[in-house]
N, C-alpha and C positions, 0 to 999 in steps of 0.2 A: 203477756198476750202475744207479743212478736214472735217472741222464741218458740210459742207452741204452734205459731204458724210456719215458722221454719221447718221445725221438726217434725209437722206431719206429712209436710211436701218431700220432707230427705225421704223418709221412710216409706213412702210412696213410689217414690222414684226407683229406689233402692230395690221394693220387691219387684218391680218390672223389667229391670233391668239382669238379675236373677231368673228370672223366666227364660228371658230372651236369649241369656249365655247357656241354660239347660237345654231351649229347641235346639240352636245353633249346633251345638256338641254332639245334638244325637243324627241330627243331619249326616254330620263329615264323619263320624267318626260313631255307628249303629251301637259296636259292642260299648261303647263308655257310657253310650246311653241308658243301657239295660242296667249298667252299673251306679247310673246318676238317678235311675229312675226314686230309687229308695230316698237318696237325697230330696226328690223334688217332694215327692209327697211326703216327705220331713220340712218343706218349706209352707206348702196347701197347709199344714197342720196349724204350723208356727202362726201363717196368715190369717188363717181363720181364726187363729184366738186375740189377734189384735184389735182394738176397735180402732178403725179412722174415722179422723172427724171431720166434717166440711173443715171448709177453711171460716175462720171466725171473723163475723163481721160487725157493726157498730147497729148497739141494739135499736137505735132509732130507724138503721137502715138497712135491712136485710138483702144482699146481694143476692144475683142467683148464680153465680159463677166467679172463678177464680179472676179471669178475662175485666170482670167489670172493676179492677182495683186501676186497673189501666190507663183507664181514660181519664184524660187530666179534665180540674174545673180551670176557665182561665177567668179574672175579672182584669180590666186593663180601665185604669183610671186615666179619664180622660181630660188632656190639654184642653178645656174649655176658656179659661180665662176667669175671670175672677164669677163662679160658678160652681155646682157642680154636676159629674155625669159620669158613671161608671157604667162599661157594657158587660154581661159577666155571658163566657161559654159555658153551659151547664154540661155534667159527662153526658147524658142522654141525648143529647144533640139538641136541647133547646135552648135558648136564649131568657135574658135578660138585660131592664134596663134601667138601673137607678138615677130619677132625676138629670136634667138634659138641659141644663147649662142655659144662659141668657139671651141665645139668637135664634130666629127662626126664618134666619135666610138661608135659599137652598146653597151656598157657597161658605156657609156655617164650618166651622170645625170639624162641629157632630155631626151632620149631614156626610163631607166628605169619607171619616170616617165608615161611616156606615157603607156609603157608598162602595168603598175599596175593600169593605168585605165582604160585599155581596149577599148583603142585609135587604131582603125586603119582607120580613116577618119578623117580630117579634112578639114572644111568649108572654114576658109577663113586663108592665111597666109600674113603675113605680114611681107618685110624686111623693118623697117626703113629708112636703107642708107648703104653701101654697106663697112662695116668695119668688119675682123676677127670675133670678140667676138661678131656681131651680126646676120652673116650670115652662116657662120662654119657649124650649127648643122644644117643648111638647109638640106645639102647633107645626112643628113641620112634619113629624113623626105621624100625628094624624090624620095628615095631609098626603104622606108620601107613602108611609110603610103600615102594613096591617099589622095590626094590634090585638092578640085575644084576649087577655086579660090585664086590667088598669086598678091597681091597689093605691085608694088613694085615701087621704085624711078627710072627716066631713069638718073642719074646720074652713071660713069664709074668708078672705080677705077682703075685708069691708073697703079698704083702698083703692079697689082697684075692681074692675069686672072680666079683667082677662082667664084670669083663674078659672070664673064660672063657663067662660064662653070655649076653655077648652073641656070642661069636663058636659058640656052640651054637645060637642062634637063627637065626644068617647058616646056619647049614648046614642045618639043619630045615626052612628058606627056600628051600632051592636055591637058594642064591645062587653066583654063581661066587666060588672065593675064591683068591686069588693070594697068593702071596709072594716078594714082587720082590726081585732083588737088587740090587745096586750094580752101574751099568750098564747095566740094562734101560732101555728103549725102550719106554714102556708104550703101548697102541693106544687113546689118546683121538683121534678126529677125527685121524686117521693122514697123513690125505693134506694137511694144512695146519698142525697144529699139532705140536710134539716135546715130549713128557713122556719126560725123563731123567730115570733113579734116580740118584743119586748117593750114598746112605749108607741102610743097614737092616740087620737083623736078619733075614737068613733061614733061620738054622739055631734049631732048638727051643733057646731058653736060658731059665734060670730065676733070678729075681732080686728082692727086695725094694729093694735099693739106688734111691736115686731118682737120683743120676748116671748109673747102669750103664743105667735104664731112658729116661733122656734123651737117650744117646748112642746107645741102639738107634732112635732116631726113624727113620724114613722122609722123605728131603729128596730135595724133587722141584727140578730145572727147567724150566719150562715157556718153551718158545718157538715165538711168532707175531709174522711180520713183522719179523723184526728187533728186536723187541723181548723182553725176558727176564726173566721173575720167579724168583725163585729162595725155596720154600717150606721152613722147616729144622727145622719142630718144635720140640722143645726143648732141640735138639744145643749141647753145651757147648764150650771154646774147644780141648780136647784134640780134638772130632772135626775142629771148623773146621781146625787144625793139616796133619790128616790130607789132608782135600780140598785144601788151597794145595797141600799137597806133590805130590799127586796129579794134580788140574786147572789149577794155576796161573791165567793168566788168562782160562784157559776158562769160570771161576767168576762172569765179568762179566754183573751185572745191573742193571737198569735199575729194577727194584722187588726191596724185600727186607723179604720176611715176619718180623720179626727174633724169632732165636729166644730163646724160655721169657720170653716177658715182656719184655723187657727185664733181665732178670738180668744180676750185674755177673759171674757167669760165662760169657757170653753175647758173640755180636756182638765179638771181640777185635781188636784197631788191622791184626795182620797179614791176618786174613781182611778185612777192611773196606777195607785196600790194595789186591786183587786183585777187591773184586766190584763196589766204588766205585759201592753204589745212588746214582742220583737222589732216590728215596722209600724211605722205610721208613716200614712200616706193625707196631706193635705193638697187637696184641692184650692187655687190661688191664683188669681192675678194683679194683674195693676188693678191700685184700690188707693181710694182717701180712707180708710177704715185703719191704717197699720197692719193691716195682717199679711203674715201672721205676727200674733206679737209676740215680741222676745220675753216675755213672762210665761207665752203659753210653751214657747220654745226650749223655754230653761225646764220647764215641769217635765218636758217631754224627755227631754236629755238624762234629768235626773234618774225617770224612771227607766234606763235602758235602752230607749225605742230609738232603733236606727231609722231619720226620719228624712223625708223625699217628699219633694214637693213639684208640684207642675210648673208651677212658672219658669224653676231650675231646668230641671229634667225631661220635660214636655211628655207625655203619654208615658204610661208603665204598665207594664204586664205584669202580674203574678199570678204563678200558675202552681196550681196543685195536683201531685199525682204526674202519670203518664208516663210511669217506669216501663222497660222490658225486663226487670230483674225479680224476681218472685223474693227474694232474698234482702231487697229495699225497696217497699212497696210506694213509698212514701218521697216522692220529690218535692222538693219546693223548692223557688226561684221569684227574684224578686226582677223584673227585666227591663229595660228603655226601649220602649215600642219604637 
C-alpha cells in the first residue's frame, strides 16, 4: 500500500516536470520547440493512457487531500499522580480528554497543564468509570473550561455521590452527554481518525464494588495512520479475557495505555499476546497499592513493550504523523513533555 503511494506521487511528479522542461525549451530556443512539439504530444498520449490514482487512504477514513496525512495526532500522558488523564491533539484541530486525575484544585497538575496550552475548550471528555483518581479533576474542567461533549459510563458509585454531582453539572452545562456502547464508532475528527468503543457500561448499573466498577471502564481504540493506541481504564484481566475472545487480533496496538496502574490484575500474558504494544504507557504515583507491580511489569517486559511510566518520566508526548516528506508519511515519537 506504501509503495503504490510512492509510486503514483513519482509519476505525477515526473509528468509535470516534463511539461515544464518542453515549455521552457520552446521559450529560449522556438526552432527545438517545433521539434519537441511531436515529443510532447507523444507524452499528452502516453498521459492520457495512465490512470492516476488519489492517494490511498485508510478505509475507515477517507482523506480529502494529500495535505491531511500531515498533521500529526498528539496524546501526551499526563504527570497526574497516582491517577489518570490523557490530553489527546486531534489532526482536525479538536481536542480531547481521557479522565482527569484526583484533584480539582485550580493549582492542580491538570489545571496548570491545561492552562499553558491555552485550553479553554474541550471537545470531547471522557470519564472511564466513575473512581476518585479518574474523575476528581472533572470538577474543575466543568468549572473552568467548556465542554461539548461528555462520554460517560451509566455505572453509579454507590460510595460516594461525587461522581453524580459532576455528571449533574455536565447537564446544567448543556453539555452533550453520550453513553456509548461496545462497538461505537465515536465522531472525533471522523474523516481521518477511528475512536472505537470496545468495552462500557451503558445500561444504568449500581455498584460499590471496586472490580465491578473497573470493569465498567470505557476502553477506547484510537486509530490514525496505521497506527493504534488502545486506552483500557481500569479493565481487569476477566474483561481483557472477554475482548481476545471477541476481537482477537483485532486488539493489535502499537501503544498501550496499561490499565489501573499497572495492577497485578491488570495487563494479563493472554491479552498482551494479541495487542503485542511497542510502548506501554502507565499512569502512577505514590500509592500503598504496589503499583505498579512487578508481576504486571515482568508480563509487560516479556511481551516487548518498551514501558514508561509518570512517576519516572513525568508527562509524555507521543505523537503521530506530521511529516514534510510524502515518501514517510508516517512519524511516530514517543517524547518527555
Amino acid at each position: 500500500m506504501q509503495l503504490r503511494t510512492q509510486t503514483t506521487v513519482t509519476i505525477r511528479i515526473l509528468k509535470t516536470m516534463l511539461a515544464s522542461a518542453f515549455l521552457f525549451t520552446s521559450i529560449l530556443f522556438p526552432a527545438a520547440g517545433l521539434l519537441n512539439a511531436g515529443a510532447f504530444d507523444t507524452l499528452k498520449e502516453f498521459s492520457a493512457g495512465v490512470e492516476f490514482h488519489a492517494l490511498p487512504q485508510p478505509d475507515h477514513a477517507p482523506a480529502a487531500d494529500f495535505v491531511s496525512v500531515l498533521r500529526p495526532l498528539k496524546v501526551y500522558f499526563l504527570n497526574v499522580g497516582q491517577g489518570d488523564a490523557a490530553y489527546i491533539e486531534l489532526p482536525d484541530g479538536t481536542n480531547a480528554l481521557i479522565d482527569a486525575g484526583r484533584s480539582k484544585a485550580k493549582t492542580s497538575y491538570l489545571a496548570s497543564f491545561l492552562n499553558e496550552h491555552n485550553v479553554t475548550k474541550i471537545d470531547n471528555v471522557v470519564l472511564t468509570h466513575p473512581h476518585a483518581d479518574h474523575y476528581t479533576g472533572l470538577q474543575y474542567v466543568f468549572s473552568n473550561i467548556r465542554v461539548d461533549n461528555f462520554f460517560d459510563t451509566q455505572a453509579d458509585n454507590t460510595s460516594t455521590s461525587v461522581d453524580e454531582s459532576i455528571r449533574a453539572k455536565a447537564q446544567a452545562l448543556g453539555v452533550n452527554i453520550v453513553h456509548p456502547s461496545a462497538g461505537d464508532i465515536l465522531p472525533w475528527d471522523p474523516r481521518e481518525v477511528q475512536v472505537k468503543v470496545l468495552n462500557a457500561c451503558s445500561e444504568p448499573v449500581a455498584s460499590a464494588s471496586g472490580q465491578f466498577l473497573n470493569d465498567c471502564s470505557i476502553v477506547l481504540r484510537i486509530t490514525y495512520q496505521n497506527t493504534s493506541m488502545l486506552f483500557t481504564g481500569d479493565m481487569q484481566e476477566d474483561v481483557e479475557a472477554e475482548l481476545v475472545k471477541e476481537y482477537g487480533s483485532a486488539l493489535r496496538a502499537d501503544v498501550l495505555k496499561v490499565g489501573h496502574h499497572g495492577s497485578q490484575y491488570s495487563s494479563g500474558d493472554a491479552f498482551l499476546a494479541v495487542v503485542r504494544p511497542h510502548d506501554a504507557y502507565i499512569s502512577v504515583g505514590p500509592n500503598n497499592y504496589g503499583h505498579p507491580m512487578p508481576s504486571c511489569l515482568a508480563r509487560l517486559q516479556n511481551a516487548g513493550a518498551i514501558i514508561h511510566r509518570t512517576d519516572l518520566e513525568g508527562t509524555m508526548e507521543y505523537t503521530i504523523g506530521g511529516t514534510v516528506s510524502p515518501s514517510t508519511p508516517d512519524a511516530i515519537g514517543s517524547l518527555r513533555y
